[in-house]
C-alpha positions in Angstrom: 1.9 -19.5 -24.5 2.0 -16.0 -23.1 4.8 -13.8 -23.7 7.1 -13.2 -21.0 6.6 -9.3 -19.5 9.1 -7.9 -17.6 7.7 -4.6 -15.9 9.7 -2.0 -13.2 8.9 1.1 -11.4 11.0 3.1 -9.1 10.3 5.8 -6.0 13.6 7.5 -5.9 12.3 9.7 -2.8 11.8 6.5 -1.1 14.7 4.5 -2.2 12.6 1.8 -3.1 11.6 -0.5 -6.7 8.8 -2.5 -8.0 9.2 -5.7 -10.3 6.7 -7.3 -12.1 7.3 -10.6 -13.8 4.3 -12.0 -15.2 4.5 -15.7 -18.5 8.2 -16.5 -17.0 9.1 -20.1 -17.5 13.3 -19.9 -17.8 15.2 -20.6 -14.3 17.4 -18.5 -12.5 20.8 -19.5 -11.7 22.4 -19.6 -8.3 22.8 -15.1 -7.2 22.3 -13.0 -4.5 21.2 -9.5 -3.9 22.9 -6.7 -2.1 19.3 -5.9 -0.8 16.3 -7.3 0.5 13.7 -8.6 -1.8 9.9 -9.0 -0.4 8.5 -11.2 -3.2 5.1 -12.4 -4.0 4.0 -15.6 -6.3 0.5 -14.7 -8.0 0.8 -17.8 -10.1 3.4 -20.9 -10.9 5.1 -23.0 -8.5 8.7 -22.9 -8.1 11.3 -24.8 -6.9 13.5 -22.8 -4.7 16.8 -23.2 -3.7 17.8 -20.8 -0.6 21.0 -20.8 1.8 21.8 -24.8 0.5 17.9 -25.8 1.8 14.9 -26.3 -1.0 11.5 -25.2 -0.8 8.6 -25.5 -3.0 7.1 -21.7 -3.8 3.6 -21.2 -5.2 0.9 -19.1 -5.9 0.0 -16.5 -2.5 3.3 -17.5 -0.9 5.7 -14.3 0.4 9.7 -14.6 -0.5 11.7 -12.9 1.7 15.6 -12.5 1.0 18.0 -10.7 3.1 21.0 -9.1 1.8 23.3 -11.7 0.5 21.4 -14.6 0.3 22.2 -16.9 -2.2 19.4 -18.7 -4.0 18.1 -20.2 -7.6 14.9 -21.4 -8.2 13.6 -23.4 -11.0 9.8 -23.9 -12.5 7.7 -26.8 -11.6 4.9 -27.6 -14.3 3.5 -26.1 -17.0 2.2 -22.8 -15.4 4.8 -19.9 -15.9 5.7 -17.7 -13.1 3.5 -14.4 -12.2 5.6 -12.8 -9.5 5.8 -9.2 -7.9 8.5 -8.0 -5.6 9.6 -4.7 -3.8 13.3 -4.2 -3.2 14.3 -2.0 0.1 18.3 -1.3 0.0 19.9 -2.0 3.3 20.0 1.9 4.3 15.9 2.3 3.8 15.8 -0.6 6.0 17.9 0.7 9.1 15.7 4.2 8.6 12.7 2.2 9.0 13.8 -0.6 11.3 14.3 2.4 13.6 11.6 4.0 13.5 9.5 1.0 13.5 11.1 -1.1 16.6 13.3 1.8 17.9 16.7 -0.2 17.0 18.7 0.7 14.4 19.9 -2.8 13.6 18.9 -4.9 10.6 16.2 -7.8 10.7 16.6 -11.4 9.1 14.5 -12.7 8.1 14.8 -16.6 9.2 12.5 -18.4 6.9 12.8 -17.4 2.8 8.8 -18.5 1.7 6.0 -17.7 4.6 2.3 -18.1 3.9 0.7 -14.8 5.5 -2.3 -13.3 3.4 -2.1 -10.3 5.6 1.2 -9.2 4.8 0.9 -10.7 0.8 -2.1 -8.1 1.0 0.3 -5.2 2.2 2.5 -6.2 -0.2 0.0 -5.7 -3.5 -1.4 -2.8 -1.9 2.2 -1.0 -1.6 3.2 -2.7 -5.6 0.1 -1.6 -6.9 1.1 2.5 -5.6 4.4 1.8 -7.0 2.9 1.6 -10.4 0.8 4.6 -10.1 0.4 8.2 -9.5 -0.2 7.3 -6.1 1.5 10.5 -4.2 4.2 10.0 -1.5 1.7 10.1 1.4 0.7 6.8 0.3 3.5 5.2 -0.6 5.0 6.0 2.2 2.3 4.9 4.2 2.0 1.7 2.4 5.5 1.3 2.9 5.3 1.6 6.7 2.6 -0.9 7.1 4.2 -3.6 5.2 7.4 -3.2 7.1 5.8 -2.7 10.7 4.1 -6.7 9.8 6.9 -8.1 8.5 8.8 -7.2 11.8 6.2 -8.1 14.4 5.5 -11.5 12.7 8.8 -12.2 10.6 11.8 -11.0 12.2 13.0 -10.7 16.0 13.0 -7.1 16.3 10.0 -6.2 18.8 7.7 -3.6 18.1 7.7 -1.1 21.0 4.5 0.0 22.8 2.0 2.0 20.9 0.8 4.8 23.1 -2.9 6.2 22.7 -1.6 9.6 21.4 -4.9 10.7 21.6 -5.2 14.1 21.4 -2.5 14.2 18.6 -4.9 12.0 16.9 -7.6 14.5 17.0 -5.1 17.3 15.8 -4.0 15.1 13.0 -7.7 14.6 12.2 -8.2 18.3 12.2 -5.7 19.0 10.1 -6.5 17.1 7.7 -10.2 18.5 7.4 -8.8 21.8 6.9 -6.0 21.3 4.9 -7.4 18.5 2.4 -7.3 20.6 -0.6 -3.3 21.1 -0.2 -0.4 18.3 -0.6 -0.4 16.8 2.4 2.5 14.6 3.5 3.1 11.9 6.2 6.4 14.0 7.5 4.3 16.8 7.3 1.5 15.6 9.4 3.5 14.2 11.8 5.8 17.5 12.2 2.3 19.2 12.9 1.3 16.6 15.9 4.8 15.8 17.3 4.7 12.5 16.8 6.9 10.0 14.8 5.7 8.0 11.7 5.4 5.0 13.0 3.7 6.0 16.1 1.6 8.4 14.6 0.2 5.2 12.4 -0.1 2.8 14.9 -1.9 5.3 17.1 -3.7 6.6 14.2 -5.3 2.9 13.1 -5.8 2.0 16.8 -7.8 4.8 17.5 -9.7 5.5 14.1 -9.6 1.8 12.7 -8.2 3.0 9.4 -4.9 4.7 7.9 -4.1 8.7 8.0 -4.3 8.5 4.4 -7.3 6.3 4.2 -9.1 9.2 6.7 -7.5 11.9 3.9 -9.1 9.8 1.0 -12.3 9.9 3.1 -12.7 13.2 3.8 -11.7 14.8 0.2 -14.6 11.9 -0.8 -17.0 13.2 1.1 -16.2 16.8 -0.1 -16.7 15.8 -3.8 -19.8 14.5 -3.2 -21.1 17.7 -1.8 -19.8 19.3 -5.1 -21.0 16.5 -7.2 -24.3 17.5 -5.4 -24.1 21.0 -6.5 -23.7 20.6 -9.9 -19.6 20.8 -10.0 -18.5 18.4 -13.1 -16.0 15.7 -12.0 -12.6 17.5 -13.1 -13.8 20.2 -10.8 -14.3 18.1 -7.9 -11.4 16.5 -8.2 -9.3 19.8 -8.4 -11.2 21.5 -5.2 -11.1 17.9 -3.4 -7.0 17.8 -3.4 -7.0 14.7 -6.0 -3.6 14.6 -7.9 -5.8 14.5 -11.3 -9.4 13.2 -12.5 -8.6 9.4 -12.6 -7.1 9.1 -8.8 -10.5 10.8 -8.1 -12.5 8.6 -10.6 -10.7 5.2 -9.1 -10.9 6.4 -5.3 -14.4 7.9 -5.9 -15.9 4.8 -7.4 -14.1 2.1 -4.7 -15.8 4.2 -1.8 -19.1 4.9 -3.5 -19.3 2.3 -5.9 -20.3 4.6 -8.6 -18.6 7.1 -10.5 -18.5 10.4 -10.0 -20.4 11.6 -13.0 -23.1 8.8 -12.8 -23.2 9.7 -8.9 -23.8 13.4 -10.3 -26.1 11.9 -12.8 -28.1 9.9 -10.2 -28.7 13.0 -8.2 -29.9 15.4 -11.3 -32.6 12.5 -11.8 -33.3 12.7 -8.4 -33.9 16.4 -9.0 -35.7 16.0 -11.6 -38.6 13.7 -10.9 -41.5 13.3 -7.9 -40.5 11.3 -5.0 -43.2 8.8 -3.6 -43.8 8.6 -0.3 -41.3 6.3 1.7 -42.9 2.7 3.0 -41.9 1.0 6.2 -38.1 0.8 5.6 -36.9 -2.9 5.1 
């Protein structure tokens, strides 16, 4: 049987943790938490035991406590529990329930297991940053994201309007491709367009159809190819690109390529090196 593994990281800047509890069989007794808990099942069912009602919990199903719930759950079968969670004290939540729905009032979350792969994606994604050297700009972004689903599909605080912020777009844009090379934050970015987070993001998305940060990843990408192309080693590129160290480069790198940056480098030195025939009809 696999060993149980118990597994934690924290973002004290963000006033958030990360739990990861993976070859679990033993049950938890009846306890509540004096935050909220946005929980993932990767593997195992469970019996859960919520508020006096039971529900069965199992493998890509969200958990969502509030503060003060009470609940137990026990395991069904012979799978142990692989679980992840991110806890959000009840302070982070008001900070982001107001800049998200423009209330500064708490959601509840009615129903304790959901089935939504869009917000159990968010959820990994934002888990998976807790557990690295991510950056803030990330986390925080990841952060936003999860939250801003969870209260347009979970709770009863409304989203407001997202306005087309469009020219602040394009100055956030700008920004970015002059400043990648620096440490560039969310608060900072937004501070330079004179917009919110949360507007900034949805506006952002809408109008570019991917994150602030994803464009940031983008464009440092795209500038360590063209140093990859002149010969620059990888540790090099990485430094001059704004990359935090060599493997955030080598992981982002080889997700938006789907090589690495040396055998990119490599790739393109044989290039060099050899006599092109002449192109057919392309396919």
């Amino acid at each position: 049987m696999e060993k149980p593994a118990k597994t934690v990281a924290a973002d004290r800047a963000l006033q958030i943790e990360a739990y990861r509890f993976q070859g679990l069989a033993r049950p938890f007794p009846l306890h509540f938490h004096p935050h909220y808990v946005l929980g993932l099942v990767e593997q195992g069912v469970r019996r859960l035991t919520c508020k006096g009602r039971e529900y069965a919990l199992g493998p890509g199903q969200l958990f969502l406590l509030n503060p003060g719930d009470s609940h137990a759950c026990t395991q069904c079968g012979v799978e142990p529990l692989d679980y992840r969670s991110v806890t959000v004290p009840i302070e982070t939540m008001l900070d982001l329930a107001e800049d998200l729905a423009g209330v500064r009032r708490l959601p509840v979350f009615p129903a304790p297991v959901i089935d939504d792969p869009e917000t159990a994606c968010q959820l990994r994604v934002l888990h998976g940053l807790l557990f690295t050297d991510s950056g803030r700009f990330a986390r925080e972004e990841a952060l936003l994201l999860l939250t801003a689903g969870l209260l347009e599909r979970h709770s009863p605080l409304p989203p407001p309007a997202c306005p087309a912020c469009r020219a602040e777009v394009d100055r956030a844009c700008a920004y970015m491709e002059e400043h990648f090379p620096e440490r560039i934050g969310l608060e900072q970015l937004c501070r330079h367009v004179g917009l919110s987070r949360s507007t900034l993001l949805r506006a952002f998305t809408q109008a570019r159809g991917l994150t602030p940060y994803r464009y940031l990843e983008t464009v440092r990408v795209n500038a360590a190819k063209r140093l990859l192309e002149q010969g620059a080693s990888p540790l090099d590129a990485a430094l001059q690109t704004g990359f935090s160290d060599q493997s955030h480069f080598t992981n982002y790198f080889t997700s938006f390529i789907g090589v690495s940056p040396g055998t990119y480098r490599d790739i393109l030195r044989g290039r060099r090196g050899t006599k092109e025939e002449p192109h057919g009809p392309s396919e």
